[in-house]
C-alpha positions as CSV (number, residue, x, y, z in Angstrom):
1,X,-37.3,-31.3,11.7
2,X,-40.7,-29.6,11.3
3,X,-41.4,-26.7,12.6
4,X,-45.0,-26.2,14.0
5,X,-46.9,-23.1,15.8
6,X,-50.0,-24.2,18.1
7,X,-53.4,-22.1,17.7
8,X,-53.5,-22.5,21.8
9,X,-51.0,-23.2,24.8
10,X,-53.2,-26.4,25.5
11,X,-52.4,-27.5,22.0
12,X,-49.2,-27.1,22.5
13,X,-48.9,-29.2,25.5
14,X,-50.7,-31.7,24.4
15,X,-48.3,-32.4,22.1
16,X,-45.2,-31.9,24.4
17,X,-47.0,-34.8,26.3
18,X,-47.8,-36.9,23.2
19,X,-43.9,-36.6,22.3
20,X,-42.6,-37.3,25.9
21,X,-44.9,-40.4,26.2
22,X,-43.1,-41.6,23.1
23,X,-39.9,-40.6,23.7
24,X,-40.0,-42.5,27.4
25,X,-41.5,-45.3,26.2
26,X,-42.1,-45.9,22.3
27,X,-38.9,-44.7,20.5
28,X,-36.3,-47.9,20.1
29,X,-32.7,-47.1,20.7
30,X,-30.1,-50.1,19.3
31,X,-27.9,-49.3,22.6
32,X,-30.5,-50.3,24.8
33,X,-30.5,-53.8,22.7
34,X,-33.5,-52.5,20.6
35,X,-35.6,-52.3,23.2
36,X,-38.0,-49.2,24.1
37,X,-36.3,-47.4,27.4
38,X,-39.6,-48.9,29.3
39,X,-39.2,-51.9,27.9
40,X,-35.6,-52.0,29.2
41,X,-35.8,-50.7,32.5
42,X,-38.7,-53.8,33.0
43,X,-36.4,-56.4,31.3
44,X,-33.4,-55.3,33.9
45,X,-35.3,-54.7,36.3
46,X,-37.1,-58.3,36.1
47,X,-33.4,-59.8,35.9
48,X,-32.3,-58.4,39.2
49,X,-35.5,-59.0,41.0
């Protein structure tokens, strides 16, 4: 992990939303069948529908 300090508190929360944004709907996790969580929640969500 890297460790990084932020010149300004708007830096910094731009990149707290640049990591959530990924972490929501980017970031592939092999128990959710390799699928980003958005994409899962549309592919179950499409099956049920």
């Amino acid at each position: 992990m890297t460790l990084t300090h932020y010149q300004t508190r708007d830096k910094l929360e731009t990149a707290m939303r640049v990591w959530i944004k990924y972490y929501n709907e980017s970031r592939i996790k092999e128990n959710l069948g390799g699928q980003s969580p958005i994409d899962y929640r549309i592919s179950t969500t499409e099956q049920v529908a």
